[in-house]
LOVOZA-163690 format. One record per atom (N, C-alpha, C, O): residue in one letter; x, y, z. Coordinates in steps of 0.2 Angstrom, whole numbers, padded with zeros to 4 digits, always signed. Layout:
<torlums>
AXYZ;...
</torlums>
This chain:
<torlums>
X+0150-0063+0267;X+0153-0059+0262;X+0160-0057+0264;X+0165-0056+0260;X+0160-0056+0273;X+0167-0055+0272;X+0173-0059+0270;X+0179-0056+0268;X+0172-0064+0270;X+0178-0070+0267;X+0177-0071+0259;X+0179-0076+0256;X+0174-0066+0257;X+0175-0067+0250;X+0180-0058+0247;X+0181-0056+0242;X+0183-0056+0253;X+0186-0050+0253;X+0195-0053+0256;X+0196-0056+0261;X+0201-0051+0250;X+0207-0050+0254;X+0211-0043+0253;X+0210-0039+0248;X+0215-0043+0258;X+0219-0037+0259;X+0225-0038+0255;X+0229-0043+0255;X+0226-0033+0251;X+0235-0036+0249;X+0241-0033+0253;X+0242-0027+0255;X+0246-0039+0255;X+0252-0038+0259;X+0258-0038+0257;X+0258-0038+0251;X+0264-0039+0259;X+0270-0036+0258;X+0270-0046+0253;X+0273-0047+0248;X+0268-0050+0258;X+0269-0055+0256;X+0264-0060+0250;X+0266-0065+0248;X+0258-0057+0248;X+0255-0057+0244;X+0253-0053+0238;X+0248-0055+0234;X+0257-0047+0238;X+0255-0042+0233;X+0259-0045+0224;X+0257-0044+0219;X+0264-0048+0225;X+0267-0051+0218;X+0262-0055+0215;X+0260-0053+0209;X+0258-0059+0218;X+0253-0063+0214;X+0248-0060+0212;X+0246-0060+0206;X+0243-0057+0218;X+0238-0055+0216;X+0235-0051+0210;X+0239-0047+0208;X+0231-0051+0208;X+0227-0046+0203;X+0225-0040+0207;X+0222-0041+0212;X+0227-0035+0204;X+0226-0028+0206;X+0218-0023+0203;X+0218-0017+0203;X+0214-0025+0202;X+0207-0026+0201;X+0206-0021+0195;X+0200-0021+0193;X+0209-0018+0193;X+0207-0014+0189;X+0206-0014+0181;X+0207-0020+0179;X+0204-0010+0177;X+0198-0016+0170;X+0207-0017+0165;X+0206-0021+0160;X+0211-0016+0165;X+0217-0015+0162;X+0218-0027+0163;X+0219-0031+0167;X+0217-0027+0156;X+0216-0036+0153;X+0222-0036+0148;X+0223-0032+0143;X+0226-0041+0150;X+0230-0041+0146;X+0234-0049+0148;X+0238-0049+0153;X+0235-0055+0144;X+0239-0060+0143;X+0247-0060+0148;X+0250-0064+0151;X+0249-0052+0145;X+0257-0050+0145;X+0258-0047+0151;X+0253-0043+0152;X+0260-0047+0153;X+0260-0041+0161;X+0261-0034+0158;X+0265-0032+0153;X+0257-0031+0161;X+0257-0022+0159;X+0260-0018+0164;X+0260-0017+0170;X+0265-0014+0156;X+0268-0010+0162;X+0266-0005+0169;X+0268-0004+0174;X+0259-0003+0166;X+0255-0001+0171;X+0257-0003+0176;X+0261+0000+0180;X+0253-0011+0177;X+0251-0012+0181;X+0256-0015+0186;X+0254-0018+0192;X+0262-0016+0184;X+0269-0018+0188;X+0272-0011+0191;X+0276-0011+0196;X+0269-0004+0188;X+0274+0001+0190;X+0268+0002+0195;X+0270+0006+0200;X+0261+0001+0196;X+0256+0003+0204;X+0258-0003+0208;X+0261-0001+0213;X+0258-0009+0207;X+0263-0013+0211;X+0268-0010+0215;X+0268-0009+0221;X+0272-0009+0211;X+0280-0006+0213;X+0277-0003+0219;X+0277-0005+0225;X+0273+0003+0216;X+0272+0008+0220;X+0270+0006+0227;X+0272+0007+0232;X+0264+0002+0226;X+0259+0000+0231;X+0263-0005+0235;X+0261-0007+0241;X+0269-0008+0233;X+0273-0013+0238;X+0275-0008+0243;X+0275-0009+0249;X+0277-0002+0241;X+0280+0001+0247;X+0276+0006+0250;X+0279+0008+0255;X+0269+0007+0247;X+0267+0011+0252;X+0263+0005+0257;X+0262+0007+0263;X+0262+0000+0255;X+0260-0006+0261;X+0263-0004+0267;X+0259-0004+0272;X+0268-0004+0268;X+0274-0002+0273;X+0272+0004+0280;X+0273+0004+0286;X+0269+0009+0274;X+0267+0013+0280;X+0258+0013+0282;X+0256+0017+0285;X+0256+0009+0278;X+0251+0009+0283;X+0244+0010+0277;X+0239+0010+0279;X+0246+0011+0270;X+0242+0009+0265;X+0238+0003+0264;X+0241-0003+0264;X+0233+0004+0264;X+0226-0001+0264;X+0224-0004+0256;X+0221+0001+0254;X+0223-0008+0252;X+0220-0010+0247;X+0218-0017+0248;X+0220-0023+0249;X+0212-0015+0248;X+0207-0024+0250;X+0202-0026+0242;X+0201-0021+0239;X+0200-0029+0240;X+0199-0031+0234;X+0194-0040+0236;X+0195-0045+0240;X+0190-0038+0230;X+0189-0046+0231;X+0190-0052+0229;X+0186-0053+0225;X+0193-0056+0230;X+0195-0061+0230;X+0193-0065+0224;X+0189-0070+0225;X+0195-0062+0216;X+0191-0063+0209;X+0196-0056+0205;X+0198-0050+0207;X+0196-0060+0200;X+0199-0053+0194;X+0194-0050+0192;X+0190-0051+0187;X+0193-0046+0197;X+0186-0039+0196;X+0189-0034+0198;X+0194-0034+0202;X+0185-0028+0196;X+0185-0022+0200;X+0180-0020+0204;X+0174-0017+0205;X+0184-0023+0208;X+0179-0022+0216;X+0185-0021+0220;X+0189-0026+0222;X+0187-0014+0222;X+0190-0015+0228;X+0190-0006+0233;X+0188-0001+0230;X+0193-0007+0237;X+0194-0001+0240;X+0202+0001+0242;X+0206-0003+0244;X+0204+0007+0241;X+0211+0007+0243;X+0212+0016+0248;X+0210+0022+0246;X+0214+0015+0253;X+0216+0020+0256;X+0221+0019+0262;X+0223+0014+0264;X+0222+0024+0263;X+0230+0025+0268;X+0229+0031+0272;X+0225+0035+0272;X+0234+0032+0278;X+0233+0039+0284;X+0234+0045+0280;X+0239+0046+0276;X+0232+0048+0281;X+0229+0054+0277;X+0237+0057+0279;X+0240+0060+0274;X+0241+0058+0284;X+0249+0060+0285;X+0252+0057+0279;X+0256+0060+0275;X+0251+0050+0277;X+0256+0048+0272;X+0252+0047+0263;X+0256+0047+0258;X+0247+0048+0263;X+0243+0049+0260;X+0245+0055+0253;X+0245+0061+0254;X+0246+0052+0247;X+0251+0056+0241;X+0246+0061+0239;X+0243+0058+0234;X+0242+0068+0240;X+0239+0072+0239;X+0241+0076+0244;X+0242+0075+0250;X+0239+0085+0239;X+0239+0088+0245;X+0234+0091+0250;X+0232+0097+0250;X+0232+0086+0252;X+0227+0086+0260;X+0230+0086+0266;X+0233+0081+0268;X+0229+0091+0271;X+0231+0089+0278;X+0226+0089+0283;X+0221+0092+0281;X+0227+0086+0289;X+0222+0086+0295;X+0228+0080+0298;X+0233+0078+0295;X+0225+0078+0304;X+0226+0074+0309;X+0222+0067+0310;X+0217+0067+0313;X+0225+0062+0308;X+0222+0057+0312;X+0215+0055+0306;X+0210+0053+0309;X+0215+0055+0301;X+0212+0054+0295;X+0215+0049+0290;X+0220+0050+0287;X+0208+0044+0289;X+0212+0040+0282;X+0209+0045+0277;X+0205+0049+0278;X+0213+0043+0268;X+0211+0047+0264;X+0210+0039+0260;X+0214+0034+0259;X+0204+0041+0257;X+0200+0037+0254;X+0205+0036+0245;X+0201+0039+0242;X+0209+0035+0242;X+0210+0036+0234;X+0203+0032+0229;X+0199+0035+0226;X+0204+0025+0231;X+0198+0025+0228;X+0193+0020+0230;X+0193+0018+0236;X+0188+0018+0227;X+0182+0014+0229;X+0178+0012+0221;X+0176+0016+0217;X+0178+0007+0221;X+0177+0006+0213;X+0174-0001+0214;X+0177-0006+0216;X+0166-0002+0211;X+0164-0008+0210;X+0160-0009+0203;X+0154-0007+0204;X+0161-0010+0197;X+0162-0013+0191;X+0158-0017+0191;X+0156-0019+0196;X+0156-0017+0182;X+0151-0024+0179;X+0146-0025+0183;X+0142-0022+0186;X+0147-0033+0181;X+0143-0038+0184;X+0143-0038+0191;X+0140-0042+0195;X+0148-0033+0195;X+0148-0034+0201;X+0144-0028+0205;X+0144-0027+0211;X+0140-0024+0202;X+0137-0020+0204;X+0130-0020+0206;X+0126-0021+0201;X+0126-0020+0212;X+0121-0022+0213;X+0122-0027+0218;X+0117-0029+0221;X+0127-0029+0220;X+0127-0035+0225;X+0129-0034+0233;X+0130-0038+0238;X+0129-0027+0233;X+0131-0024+0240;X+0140-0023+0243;X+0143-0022+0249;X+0143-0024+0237;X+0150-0025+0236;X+0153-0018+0239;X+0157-0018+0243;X+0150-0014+0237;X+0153-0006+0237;X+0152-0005+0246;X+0157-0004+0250;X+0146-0005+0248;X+0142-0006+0255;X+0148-0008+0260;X+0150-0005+0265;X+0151-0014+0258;X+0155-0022+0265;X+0161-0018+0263;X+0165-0018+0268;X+0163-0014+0258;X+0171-0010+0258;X+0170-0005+0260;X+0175-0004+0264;X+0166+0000+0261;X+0166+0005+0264;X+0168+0007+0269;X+0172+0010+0272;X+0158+0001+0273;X+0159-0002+0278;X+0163-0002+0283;X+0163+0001+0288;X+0169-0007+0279;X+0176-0011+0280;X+0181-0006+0283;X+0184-0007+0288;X+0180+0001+0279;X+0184+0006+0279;X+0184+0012+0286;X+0188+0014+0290;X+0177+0011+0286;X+0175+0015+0293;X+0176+0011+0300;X+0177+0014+0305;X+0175+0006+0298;X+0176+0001+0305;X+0184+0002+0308;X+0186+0003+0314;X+0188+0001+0302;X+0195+0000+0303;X+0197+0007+0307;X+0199+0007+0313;X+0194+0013+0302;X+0195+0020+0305;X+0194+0020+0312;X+0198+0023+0315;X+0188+0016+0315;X+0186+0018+0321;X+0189+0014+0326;X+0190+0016+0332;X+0192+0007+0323;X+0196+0002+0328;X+0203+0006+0331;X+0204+0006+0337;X+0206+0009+0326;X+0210+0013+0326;X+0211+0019+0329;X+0217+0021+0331;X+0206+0022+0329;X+0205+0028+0333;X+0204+0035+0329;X+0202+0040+0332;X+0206+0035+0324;X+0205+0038+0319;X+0198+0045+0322;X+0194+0044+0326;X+0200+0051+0317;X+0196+0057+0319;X+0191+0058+0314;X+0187+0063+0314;X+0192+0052+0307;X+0189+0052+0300;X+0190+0050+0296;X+0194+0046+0297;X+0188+0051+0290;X+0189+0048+0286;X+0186+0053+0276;X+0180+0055+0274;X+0191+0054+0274;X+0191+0060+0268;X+0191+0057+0262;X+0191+0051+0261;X+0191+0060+0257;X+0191+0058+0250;X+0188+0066+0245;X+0183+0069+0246;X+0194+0066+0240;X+0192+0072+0235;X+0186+0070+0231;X+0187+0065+0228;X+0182+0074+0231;X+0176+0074+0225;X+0176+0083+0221;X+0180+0087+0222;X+0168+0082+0218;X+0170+0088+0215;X+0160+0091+0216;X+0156+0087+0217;X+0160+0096+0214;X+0153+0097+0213;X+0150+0095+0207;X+0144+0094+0206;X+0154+0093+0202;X+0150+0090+0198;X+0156+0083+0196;X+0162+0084+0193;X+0153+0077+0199;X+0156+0069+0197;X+0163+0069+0192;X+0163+0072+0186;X+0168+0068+0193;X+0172+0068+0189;X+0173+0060+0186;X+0171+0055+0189;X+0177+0059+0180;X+0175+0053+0177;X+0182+0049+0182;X+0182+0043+0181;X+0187+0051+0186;X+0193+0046+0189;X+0190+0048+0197;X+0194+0047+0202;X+0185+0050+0197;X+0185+0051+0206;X+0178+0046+0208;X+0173+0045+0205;X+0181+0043+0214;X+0177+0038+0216;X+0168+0043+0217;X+0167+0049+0216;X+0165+0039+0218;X+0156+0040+0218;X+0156+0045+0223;X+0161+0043+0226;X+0153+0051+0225;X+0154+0056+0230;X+0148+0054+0233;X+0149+0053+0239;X+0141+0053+0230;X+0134+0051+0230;X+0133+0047+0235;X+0130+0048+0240;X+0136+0042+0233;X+0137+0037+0238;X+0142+0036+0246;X+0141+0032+0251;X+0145+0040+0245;X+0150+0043+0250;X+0145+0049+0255;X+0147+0051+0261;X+0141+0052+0253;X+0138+0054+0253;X+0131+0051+0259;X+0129+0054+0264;X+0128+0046+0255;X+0125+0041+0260;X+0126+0040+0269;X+0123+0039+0274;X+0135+0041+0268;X+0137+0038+0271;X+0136+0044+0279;X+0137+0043+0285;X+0134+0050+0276;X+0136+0055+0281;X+0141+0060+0278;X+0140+0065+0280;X+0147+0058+0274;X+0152+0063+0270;X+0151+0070+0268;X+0149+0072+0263;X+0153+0073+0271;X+0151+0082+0269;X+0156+0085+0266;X+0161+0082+0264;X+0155+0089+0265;X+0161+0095+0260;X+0163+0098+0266;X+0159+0099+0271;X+0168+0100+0267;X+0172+0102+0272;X+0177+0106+0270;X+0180+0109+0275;X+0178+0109+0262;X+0184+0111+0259;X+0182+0112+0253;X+0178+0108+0251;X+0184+0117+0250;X+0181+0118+0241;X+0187+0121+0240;X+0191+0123+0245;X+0188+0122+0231;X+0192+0126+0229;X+0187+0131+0224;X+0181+0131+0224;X+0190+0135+0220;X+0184+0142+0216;X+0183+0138+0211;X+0177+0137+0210;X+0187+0133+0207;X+0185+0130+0201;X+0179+0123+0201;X+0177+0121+0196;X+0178+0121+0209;X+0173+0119+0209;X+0176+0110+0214;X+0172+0106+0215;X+0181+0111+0214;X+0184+0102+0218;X+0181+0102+0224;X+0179+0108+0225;X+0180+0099+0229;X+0177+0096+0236;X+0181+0094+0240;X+0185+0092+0236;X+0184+0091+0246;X+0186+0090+0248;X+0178+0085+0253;X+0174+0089+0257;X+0178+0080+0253;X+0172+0079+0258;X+0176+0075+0265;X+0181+0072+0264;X+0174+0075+0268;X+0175+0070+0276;X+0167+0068+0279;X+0161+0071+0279;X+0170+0063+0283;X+0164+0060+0287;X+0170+0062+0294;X+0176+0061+0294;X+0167+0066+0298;X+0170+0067+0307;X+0170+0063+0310;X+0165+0066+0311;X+0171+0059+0314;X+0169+0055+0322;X+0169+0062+0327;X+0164+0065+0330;X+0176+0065+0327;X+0176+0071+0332;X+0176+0079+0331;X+0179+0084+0334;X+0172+0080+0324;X+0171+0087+0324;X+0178+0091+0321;X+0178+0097+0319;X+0182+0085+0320;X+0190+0090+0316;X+0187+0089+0310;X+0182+0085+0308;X+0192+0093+0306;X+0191+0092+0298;X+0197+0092+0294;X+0200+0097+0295;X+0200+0089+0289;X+0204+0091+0285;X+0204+0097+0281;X+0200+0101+0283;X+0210+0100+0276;X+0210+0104+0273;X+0211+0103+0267;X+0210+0098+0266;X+0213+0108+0261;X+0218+0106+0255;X+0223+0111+0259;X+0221+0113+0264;X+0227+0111+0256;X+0234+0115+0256;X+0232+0121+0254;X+0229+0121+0248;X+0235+0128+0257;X+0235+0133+0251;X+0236+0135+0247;X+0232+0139+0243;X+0241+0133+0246;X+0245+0130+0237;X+0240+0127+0234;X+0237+0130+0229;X+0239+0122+0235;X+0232+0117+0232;X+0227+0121+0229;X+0225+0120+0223;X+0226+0125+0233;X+0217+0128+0231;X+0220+0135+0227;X+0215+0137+0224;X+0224+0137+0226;X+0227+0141+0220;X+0226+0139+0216;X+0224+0144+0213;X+0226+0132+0211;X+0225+0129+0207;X+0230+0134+0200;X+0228+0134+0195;X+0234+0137+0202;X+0238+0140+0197;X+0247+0138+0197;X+0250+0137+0202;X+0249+0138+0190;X+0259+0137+0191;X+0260+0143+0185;X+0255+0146+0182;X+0266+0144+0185;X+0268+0149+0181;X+0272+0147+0175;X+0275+0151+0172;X+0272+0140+0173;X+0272+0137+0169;X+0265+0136+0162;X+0261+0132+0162;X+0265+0141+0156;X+0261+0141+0153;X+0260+0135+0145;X+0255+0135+0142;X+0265+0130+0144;X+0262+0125+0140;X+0259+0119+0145;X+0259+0120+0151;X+0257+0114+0142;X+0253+0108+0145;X+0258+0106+0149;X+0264+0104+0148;X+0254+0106+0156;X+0259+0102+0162;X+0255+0098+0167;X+0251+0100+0171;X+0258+0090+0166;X+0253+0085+0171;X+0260+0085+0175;X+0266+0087+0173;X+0255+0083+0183;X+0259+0078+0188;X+0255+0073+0190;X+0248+0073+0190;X+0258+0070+0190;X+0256+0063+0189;X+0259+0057+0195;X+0265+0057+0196;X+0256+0051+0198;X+0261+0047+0202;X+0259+0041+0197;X+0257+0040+0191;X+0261+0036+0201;X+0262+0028+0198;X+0255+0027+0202;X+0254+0021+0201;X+0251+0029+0206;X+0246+0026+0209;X+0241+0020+0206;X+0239+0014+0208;X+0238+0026+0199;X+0235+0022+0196;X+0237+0016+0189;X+0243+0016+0187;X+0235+0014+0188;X+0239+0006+0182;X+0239+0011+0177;X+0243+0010+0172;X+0234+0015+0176;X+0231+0018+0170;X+0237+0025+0165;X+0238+0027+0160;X+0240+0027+0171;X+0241+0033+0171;X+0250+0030+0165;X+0253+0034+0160;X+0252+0025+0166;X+0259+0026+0162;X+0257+0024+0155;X+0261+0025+0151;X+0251+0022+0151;X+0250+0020+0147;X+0248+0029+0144;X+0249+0031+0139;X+0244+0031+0149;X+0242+0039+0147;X+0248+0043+0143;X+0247+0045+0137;X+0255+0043+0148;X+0262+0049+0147;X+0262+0047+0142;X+0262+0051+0138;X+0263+0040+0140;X+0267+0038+0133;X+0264+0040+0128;X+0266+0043+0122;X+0257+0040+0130;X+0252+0042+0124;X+0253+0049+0122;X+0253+0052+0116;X+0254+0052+0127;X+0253+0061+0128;X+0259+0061+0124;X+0260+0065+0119;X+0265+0056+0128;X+0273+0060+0122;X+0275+0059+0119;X+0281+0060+0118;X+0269+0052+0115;X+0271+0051+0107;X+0266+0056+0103;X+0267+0057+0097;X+0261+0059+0105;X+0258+0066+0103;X+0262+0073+0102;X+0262+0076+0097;X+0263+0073+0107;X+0266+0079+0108;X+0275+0081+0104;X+0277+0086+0101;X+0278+0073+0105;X+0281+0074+0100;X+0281+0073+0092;X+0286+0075+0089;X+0276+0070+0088;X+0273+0070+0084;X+0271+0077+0080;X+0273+0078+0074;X+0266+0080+0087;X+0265+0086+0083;X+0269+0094+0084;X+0269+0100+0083;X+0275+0088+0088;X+0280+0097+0090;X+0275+0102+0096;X+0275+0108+0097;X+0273+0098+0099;X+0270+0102+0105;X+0274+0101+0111;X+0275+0096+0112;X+0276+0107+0114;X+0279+0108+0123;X+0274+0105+0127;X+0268+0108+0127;X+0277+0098+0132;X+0271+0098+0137;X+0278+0095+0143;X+0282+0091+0143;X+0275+0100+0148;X+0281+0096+0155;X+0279+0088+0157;X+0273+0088+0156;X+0280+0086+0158;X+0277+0079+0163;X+0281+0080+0168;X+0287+0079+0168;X+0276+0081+0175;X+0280+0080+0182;X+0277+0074+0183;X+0271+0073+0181;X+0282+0070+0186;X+0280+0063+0190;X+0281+0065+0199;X+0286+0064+0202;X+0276+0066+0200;X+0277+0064+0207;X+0280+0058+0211;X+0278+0052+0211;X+0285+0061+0215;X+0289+0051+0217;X+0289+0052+0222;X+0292+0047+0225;X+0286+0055+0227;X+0287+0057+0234;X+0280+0061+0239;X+0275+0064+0238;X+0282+0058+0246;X+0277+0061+0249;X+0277+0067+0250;X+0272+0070+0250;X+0284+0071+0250;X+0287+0076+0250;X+0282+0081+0244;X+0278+0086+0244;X+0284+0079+0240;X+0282+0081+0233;X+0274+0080+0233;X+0271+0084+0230;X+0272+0076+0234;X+0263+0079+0235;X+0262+0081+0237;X+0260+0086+0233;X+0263+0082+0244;X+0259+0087+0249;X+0261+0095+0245;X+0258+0100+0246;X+0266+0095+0242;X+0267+0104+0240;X+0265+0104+0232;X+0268+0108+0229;X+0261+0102+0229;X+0258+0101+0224;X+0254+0106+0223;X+0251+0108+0228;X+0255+0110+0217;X+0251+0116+0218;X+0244+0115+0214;X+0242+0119+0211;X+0240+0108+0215;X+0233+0108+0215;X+0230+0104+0218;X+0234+0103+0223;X+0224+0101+0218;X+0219+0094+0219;X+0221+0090+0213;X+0221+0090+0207;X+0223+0083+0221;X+0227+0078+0217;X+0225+0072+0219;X+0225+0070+0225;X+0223+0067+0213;X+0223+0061+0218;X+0228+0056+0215;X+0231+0052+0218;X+0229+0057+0209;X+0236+0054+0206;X+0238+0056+0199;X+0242+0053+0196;X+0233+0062+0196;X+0233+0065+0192;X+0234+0073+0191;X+0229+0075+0187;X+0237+0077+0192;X+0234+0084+0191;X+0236+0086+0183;X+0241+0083+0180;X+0231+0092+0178;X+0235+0095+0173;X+0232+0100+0171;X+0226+0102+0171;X+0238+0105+0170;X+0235+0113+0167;X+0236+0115+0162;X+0238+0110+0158;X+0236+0121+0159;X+0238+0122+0154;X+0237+0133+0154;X+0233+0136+0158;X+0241+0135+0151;X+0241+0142+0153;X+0240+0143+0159;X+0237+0148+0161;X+0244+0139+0162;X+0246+0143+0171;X+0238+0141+0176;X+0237+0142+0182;X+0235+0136+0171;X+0228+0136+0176;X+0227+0131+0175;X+0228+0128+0169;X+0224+0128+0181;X+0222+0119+0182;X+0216+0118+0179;X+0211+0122+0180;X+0217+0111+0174;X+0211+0109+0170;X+0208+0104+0173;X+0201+0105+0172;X+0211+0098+0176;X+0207+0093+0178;X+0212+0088+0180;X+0218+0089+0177;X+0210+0082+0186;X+0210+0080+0189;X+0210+0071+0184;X+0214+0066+0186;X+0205+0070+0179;X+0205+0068+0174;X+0210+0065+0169;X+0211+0068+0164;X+0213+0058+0170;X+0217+0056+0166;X+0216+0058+0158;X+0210+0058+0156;X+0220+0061+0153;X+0218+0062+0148;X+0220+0057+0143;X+0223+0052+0145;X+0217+0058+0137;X+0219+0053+0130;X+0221+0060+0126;X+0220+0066+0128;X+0222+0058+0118;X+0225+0062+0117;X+0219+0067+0115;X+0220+0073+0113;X+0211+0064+0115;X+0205+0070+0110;X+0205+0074+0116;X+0201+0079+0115;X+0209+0071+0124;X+0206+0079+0127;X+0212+0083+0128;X+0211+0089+0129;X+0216+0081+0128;X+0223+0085+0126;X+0222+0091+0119;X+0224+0097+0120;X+0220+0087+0114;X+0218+0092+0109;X+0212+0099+0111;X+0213+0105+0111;X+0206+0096+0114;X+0203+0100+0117;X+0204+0103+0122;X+0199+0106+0124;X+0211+0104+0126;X+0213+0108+0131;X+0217+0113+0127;X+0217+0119+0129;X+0221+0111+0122;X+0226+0116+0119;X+0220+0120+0112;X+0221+0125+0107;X+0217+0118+0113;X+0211+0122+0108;X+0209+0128+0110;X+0206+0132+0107;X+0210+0129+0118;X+0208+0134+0122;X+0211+0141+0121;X+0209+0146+0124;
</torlums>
């Protein structure tokens, strides 16, 4: 199984398919602006292995220091995501990337290995369940209900940031931060601000561009945050029927 697995590289990332369900003949803006992105976090040490097929199979994580969320600890990968689709489910696919991930942590010397979940499943956060399996515990929560889980080798643990676990801004119309991480997410904003300008609604869009600018993120982040009246609602890419149901509040 493992030679039906590649890694993408500095030298390989132009061609390949970046596994996620976004189908399209034409090149999608999406999915050239997580390229973009994903070309340069390669550089420091960002991980995305995939299967060697136009599926969604794949796993992507990076050192938890360079890692665009704000989580800290020492010596941790942070899991973004783990996704295995369709017809490809069932075949132990999920199993050989995890695997994959924890081997690598341990070759390396790594103190762990993290990933945000929630107490209850959220629809853009990888399987917690499953992660779970693995030994993954909660190690961090916020009052609204996010997780922060870790598997240890040595007993340390990760954090959120203080700020993070506030989950509040003082900013009171609709405000996403947002990166280029996922393909999904620029097809979202455009959605959101031919809405919002349509219907004459205030909504900020922050784009996070920086590692700088993660880590001081004032919620739980994995390439999405959004609030609304000063209080964080979810972690969850929106369309526009949950935008309407957030300002219905």
């Amino acid at each position: 199984m493992l030679n039906e697995f590649i890694n993408l590289t500095s030298e390989n990332i132009a061609n390949e398919h970046l596994c996620c369900i976004i189908r399209s003949k034409k090149p999608s803006p999406g999915v050239e602006a997580k390229r973009a992105w994903l070309s340069e976090r390669i550089k420091e040490g960002h991980v995305f292995r995939k299967l060697n097929a136009k599926a969604t199979v794949f796993i992507e994580y990076a050192p938890l220091e360079m890692a665009w969320t704000p989580i800290v600890g020492d010596n941790y990968y942070y899991i973004y995501c783990l996704w295995v689709l369709g017809e490809y489910k069932g075949k132990s696919y999920g199993t050989a990337l995890m695997d994959y991930c924890i081997e690598d942590a341990n070759e390396n010397g790594k103190s762990g290995i993290c990933m945000l979940g929630a107490k209850k499943q959220k629809n853009w956060l990888s399987n917690q369940a499953f992660a779970k399996k693995y030994g993954f515990e909660v190690v961090d929560s916020t009052e609204d209900g996010y997780e922060l889980l870790a598997l240890s080798f040595d007993g340390t643990t990760p954090k959120f940031t203080e700020r993070a676990k506030k989950q509040q801004i003082d900013n009171q119309e609709l405000t996403i931060y947002y990166s280029m991480q996922c393909p999904f997410i620029l097809q979202k904003i455009d959605e959101i601000k031919q809405y919002s300008e349509t219907n004459n609604i205030a909504v900020s869009l922050i784009q996070i561009d920086s590692l700088k600018k993660a880590k001081e993120l004032p919620c739980v982040f994995n390439n999405w945050g959004a609030f609304y009246k000063g209080q964080f609602e979810t972690v969850n890419l929106l369309d526009v029927g949950l935008v309407e149901k957030i300002l219905k509040k």
